[in-house]
C-alpha positions in Angstrom: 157.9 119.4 115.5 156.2 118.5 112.1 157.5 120.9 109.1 153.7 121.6 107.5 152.6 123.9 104.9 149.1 125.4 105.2 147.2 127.4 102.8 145.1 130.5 103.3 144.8 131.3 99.7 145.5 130.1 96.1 143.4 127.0 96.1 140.6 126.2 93.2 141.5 130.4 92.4 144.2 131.9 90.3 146.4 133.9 92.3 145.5 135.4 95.8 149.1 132.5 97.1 149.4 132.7 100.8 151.2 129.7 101.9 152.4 129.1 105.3 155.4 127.2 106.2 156.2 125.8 109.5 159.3 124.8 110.7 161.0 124.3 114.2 158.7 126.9 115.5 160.1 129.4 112.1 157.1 130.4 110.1 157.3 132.1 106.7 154.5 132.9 103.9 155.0 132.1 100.6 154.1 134.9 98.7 150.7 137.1 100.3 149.0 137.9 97.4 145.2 139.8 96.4 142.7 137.0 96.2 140.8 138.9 92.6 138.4 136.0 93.1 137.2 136.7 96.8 137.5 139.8 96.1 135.6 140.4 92.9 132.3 138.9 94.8 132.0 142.0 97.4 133.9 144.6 95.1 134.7 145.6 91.3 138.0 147.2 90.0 137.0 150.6 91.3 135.2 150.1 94.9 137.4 149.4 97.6 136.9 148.1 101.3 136.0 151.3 103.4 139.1 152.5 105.0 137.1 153.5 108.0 137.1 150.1 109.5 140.9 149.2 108.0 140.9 145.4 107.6 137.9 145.3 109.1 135.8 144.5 106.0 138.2 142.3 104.6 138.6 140.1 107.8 134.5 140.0 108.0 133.9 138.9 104.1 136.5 136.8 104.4 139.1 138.6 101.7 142.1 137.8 103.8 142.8 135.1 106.5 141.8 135.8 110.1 145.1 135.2 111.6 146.6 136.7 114.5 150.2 138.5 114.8 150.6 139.1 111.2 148.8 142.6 110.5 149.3 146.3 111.1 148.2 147.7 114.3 147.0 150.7 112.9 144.6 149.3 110.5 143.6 146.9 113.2 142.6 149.6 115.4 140.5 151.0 113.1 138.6 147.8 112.9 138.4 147.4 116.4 140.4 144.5 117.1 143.4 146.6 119.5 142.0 146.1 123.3 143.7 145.5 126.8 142.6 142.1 126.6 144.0 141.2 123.3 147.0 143.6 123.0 149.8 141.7 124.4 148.8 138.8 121.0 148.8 141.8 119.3 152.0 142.9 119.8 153.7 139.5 119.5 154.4 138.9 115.9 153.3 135.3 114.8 155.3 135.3 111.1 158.9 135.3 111.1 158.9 136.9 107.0 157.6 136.8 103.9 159.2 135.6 100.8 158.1 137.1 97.5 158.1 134.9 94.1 157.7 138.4 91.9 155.7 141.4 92.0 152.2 140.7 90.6 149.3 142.2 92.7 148.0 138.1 93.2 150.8 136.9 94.8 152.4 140.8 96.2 149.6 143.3 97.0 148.7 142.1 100.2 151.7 142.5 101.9 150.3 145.7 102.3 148.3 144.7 105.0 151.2 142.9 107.0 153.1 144.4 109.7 156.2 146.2 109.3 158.7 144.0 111.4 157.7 141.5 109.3 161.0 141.2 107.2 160.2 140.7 103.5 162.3 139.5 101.0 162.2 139.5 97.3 164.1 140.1 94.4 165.9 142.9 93.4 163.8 143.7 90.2 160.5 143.1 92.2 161.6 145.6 94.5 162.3 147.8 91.9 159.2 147.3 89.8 156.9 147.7 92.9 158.5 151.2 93.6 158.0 152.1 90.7 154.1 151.4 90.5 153.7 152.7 94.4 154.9 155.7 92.6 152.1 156.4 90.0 149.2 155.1 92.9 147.6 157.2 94.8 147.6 156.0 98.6 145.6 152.8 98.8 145.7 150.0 101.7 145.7 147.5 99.4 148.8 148.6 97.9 151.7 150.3 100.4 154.3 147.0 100.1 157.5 148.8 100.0 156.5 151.8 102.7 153.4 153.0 103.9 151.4 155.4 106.0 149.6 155.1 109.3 146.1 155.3 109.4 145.0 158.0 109.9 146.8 159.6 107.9 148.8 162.7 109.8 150.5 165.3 107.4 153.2 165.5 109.9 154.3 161.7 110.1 156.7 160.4 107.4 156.2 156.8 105.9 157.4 153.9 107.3 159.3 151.4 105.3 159.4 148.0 105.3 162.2 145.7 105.7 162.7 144.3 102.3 165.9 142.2 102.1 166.7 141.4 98.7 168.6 138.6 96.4 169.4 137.2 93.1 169.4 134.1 91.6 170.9 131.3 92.9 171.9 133.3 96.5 170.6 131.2 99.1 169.9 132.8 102.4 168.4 131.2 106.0 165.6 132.1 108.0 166.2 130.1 110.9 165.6 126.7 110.5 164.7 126.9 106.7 166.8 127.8 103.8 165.6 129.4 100.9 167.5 129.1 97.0 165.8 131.3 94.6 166.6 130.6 91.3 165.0 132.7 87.8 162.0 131.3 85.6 160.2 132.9 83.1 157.2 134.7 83.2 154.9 137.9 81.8 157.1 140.4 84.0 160.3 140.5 84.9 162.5 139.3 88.2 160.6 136.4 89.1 161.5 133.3 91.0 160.9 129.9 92.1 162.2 128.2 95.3 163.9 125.2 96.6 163.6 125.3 100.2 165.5 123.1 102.5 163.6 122.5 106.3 164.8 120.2 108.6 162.8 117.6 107.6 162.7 117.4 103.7 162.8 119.8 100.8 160.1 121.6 99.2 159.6 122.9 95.5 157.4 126.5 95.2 157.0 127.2 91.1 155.6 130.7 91.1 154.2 131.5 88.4 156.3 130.1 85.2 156.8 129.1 81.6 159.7 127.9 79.2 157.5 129.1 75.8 158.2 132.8 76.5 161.6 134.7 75.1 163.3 133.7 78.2 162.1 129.9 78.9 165.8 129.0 79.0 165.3 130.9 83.0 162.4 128.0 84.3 164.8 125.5 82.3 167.5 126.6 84.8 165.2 126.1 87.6 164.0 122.9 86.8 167.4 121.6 86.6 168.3 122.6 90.0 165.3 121.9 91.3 165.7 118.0 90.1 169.9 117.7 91.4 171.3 116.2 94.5 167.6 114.9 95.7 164.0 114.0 95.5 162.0 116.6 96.6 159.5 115.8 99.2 157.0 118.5 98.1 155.8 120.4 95.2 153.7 123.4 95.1 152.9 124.3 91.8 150.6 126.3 89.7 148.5 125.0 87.0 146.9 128.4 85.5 146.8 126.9 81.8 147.0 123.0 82.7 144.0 122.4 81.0 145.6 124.1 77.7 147.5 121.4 75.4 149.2 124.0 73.2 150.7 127.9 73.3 151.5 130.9 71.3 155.3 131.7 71.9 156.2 135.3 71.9 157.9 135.1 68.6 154.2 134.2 67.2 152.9 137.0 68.9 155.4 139.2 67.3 155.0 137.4 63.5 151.3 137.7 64.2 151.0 141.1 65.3 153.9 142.5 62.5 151.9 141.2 59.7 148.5 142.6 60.7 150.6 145.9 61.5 152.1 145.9 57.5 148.4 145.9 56.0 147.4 148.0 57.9 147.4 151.4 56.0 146.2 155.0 56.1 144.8 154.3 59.8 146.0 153.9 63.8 146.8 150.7 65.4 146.2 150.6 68.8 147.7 147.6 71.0 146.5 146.8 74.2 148.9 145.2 77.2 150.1 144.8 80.4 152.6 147.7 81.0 154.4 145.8 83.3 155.2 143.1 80.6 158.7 143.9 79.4 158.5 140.9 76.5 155.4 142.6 75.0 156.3 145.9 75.5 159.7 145.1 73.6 157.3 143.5 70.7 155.5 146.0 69.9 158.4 148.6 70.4 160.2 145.9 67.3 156.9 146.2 65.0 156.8 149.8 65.1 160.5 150.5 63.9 160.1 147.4 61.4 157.1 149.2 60.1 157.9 152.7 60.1 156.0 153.8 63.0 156.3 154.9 66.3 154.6 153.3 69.7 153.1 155.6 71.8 153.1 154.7 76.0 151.6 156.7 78.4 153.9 158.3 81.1 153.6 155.6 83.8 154.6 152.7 81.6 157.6 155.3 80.5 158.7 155.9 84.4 158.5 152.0 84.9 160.3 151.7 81.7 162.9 153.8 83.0 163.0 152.8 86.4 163.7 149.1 85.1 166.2 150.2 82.7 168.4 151.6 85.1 167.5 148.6 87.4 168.7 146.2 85.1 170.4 147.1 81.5 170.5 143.4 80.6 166.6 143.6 79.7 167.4 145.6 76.5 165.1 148.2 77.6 165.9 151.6 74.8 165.8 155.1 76.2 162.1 156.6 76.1 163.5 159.6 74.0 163.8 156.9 71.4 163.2 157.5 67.5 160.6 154.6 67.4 159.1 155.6 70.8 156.7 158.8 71.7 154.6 159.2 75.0 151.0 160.4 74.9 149.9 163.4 77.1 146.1 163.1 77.4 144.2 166.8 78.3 143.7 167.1 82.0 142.5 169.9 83.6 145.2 170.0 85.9 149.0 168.6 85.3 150.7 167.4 88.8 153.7 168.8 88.7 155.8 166.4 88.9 154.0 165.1 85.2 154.9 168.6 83.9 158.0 168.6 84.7 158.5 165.2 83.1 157.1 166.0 79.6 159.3 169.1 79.6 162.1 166.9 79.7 161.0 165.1 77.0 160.6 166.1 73.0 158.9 163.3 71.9 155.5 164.2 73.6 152.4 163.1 71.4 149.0 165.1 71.9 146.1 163.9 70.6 146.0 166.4 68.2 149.2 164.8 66.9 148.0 161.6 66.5 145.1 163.0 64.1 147.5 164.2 61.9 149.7 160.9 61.9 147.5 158.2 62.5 149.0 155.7 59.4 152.5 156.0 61.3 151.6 155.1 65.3 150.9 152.0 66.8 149.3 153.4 70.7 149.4 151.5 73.7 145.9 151.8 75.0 144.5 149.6 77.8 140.6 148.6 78.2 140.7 151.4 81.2 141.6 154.8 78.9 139.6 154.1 75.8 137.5 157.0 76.8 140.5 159.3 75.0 138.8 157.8 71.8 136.6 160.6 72.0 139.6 163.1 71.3 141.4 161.2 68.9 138.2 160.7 66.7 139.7 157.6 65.0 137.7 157.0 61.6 138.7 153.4 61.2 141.5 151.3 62.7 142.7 147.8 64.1 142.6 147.2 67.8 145.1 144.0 68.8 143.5 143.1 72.0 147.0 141.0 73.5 146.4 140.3 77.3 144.5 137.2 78.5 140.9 136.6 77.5 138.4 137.1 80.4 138.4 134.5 83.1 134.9 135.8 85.0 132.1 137.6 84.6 133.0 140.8 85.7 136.1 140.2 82.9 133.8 139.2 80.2 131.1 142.4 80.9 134.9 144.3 80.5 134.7 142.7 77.4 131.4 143.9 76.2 131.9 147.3 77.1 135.4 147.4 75.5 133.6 145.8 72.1 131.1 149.0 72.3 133.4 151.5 72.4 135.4 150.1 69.5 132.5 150.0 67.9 131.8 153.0 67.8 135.0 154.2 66.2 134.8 151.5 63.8 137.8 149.5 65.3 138.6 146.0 64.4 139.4 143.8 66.8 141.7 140.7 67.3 143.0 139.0 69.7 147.0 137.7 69.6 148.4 137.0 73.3 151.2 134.7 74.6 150.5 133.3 78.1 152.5 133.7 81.3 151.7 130.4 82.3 153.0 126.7 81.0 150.6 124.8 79.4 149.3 121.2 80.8 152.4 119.8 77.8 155.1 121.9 79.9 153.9 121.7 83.4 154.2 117.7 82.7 157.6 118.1 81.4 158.4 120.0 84.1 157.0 118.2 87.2 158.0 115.1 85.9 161.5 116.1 85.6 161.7 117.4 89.1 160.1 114.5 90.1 158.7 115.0 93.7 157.3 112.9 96.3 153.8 114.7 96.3 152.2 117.4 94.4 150.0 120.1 95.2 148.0 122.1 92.8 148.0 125.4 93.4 147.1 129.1 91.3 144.4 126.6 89.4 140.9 126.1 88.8 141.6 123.0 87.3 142.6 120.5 89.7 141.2 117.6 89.0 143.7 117.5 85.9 146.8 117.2 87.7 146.6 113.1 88.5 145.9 112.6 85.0 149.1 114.7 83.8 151.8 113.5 86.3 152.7 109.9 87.5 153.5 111.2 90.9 151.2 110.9 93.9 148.8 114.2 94.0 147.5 115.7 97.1 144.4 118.1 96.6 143.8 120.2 100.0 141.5 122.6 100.9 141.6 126.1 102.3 142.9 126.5 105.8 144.3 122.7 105.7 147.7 121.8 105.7 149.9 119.2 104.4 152.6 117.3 106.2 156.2 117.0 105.1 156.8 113.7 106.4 154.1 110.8 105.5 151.9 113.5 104.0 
């Protein structure tokens, strides 16, 4: 039997990877990831698919790929696909597992959707960052990957849990006929991987998502390198976010950057505004604030995940959120969960927005485009707002844009924008490939295609959604 790889998402998009590779009858996704751009034409950030119908709306707009054997039966049911006649390919599961690259919602959240006998596997960090974040969600279809809850839901039943089989770099491990090598690379959150995989008729190279300009490039550099021993790989699936971009900020600009605009900046609040999830920035801004006398305030979920990863991991250089350069911002609610009570009571550095009135030349606050409604309580007079996430990639992004631009407006915030990428460039994704060196590439997490022929020497196979490519004469 032909080893093929077909692809049901992750083509002409960024993000929303489901790959499907076929091997002696074993069958494994890559990755089974939120498509934002299939998504984003039926819903916005805050509507969701009615849960009524389970996957029934995302099956019918075409959100996630109409295949059989691979979803839960309960949210099936709902959408009235479980009858006599089609129970027993129901009940016979068509994917063998899913391997994760890392835990971003593009390439993770829709695992969600997958049944639970479908093993996954995935690093030890992603597991550990996606606990944390199922943690701080209310329940939501679109995001149960670790352990979920039948629908409907019944108070009485507990949630089931997945079987997530985890590994470090370098530990290869077998799923049948294919064998799977992750090995570290770089990227905008931590615990991330690409893959050599070895089938039975060739080898094939899976990139993730990946960079060697960010504080850790020397990770994809180790990749690469194993990626290009012992042989010529037959296949290489990579992403090409940024291929179109000729040059990069590094982190280290990011920090100069960001520190200088920081030091003359007097007598007023800097607010910073990034992913949560992003350790490298995180540990940026944490530097700028004790270099400058000033403490960064986070708001309790990024402290959880910040804790959560320190005790995961202590080799991220993660400090203690009780730090002297670190406070965490309670906003008014009318209401605290308890389990938020009790976690500021454990805490004395606790920041109220009353606080930060009184010490606004000595805090630089995390704030993301989502929360600057607390602006109304903390009454800034004037300010600088560093803007340091990626610039808008759509329209719904850019009308983010607008409305983010009015509010800091209207507390006479300046804005600027200082980011580092998660993705290589076109000058590093050359470097890379061509050091590899693979029989056949395929672009993949790109809207920009058409570049890769011009960028790498070796042949380059563009395929559409729902094709496949062949391993051997491909």
């Amino acid at each position: 039997m032909t080893t093929k790889v077909s692809f049901y998402g992750g083509l002409d998009e960024i993000g929303g990877n489901k790959i499907l590779l076929e091997d002696k009858g074993t069958r494994i996704f890559l990755d089974f990831g939120k498509s934002f751009a299939k998504r984003s034409k039926y819903y916005d950030f805050f509507t969701k698919p009615r849960l009524v119908n389970g996957i029934g709306d995302l099956l019918e707009l075409g959100i996630i790929p109409d295949l059989k054997g691979i979803y839960r039966k309960d949210l099936l049911s709902l959408a009235g696909r479980t009858n006599s006649k089609e129970k027993k390919d129901e009940e016979d599961r068509s994917v063998d597992a899913v391997v994760l690259s890392h835990a971003h919602s593009d390439h993770a959240d829709h695992v969600s959707l997958l049944r639970e006998d479908i093993p996954v596997y995935m690093g030890w960090i992603t597991k550990t960052i996606l606990e944390s974040i199922e943690d701080e969600r209310n329940s939501d279809i679109e995001f149960e990957i670790t352990r979920f809850k039948k629908r409907p839901i019944n108070s009485k039943d507990e949630p089931i849990s997945r079987e997530i089989r985890t590994f470090k770099t370098s530990d290869s491990f077998a799923i049948d006929s294919i064998t799977v090598k992750p090995v570290h690379v770089d990227h905008s959150i931590p615990g991330c991987y690409g893959l050599i995989i070895d089938t039975s008729e060739g080898r094939i190279i899976y990139s993730g998502d990946l960079r060697t300009h960010g504080n850790k490039g020397n990770l994809t550099k180790d990749f690469v390198e194993e990626a290009a021993k012992e042989r010529k790989p037959d296949l290489m699936l990579c992403e090409g976010t940024r291929i179109n971009e000729a040059a990069y900020h590094t982190e280290s600009d990011v920090y100069d950057s960001c520190k200088f605009l920081v030091s003359q900046t007097r007598a007023c609040l800097v607010f910073a505004e990034y992913s949560y999830k992003d350790i490298d920035r995180f540990t940026t801004f944490y530097k700028i604030a004790k270099e400058t006398n000033r403490k960064l305030l986070i708001g309790i979920r990024a402290a959880r995940y910040l804790q959560a990863l320190k005790l995961a991991d202590p080799s991220l250089g993660i400090p203690e959120i009780d730090d002297e350069s670190i406070g965490i911002y309670r906003p008014r609610e009318l209401k605290c969960a308890p389990d938020n009570k009790e976690f500021y009571e454990k805490h004395s550095n606790i920041w109220t927005f009353s606080d930060m009135k009184a010490k606004e030349s000595q805090l630089i606050v995390s704030m993301s485009s989502y929360s600057l409604d607390e602006l109304i309580d903390i009454e800034p007079s004037k300010g600088l707002y560093i803007h340091s996430t990626s610039e808008p990639f759509n329209e719904e992004g850019e009308i983010d844009e607008q409305r983010t631009k009015r509010w800091l407006a209207k507390y006479g915030l300046k804005s600027v924008h200082c980011h580092c990428s998660g993705h290589a460039s076109g000058i590093e994704l050359a470097k890379i490939v061509n050091t590899i060196d693979p029989k056949i590439v395929v672009p993949i997490h790109t809207e920009q295609h058409d570049l890769f022929p011009i960028l790498f020497h070796q042949r380059v196979a563009i395929v559409k959604e729902g094709n496949h490519v062949n391993l051997m004469g491909a």
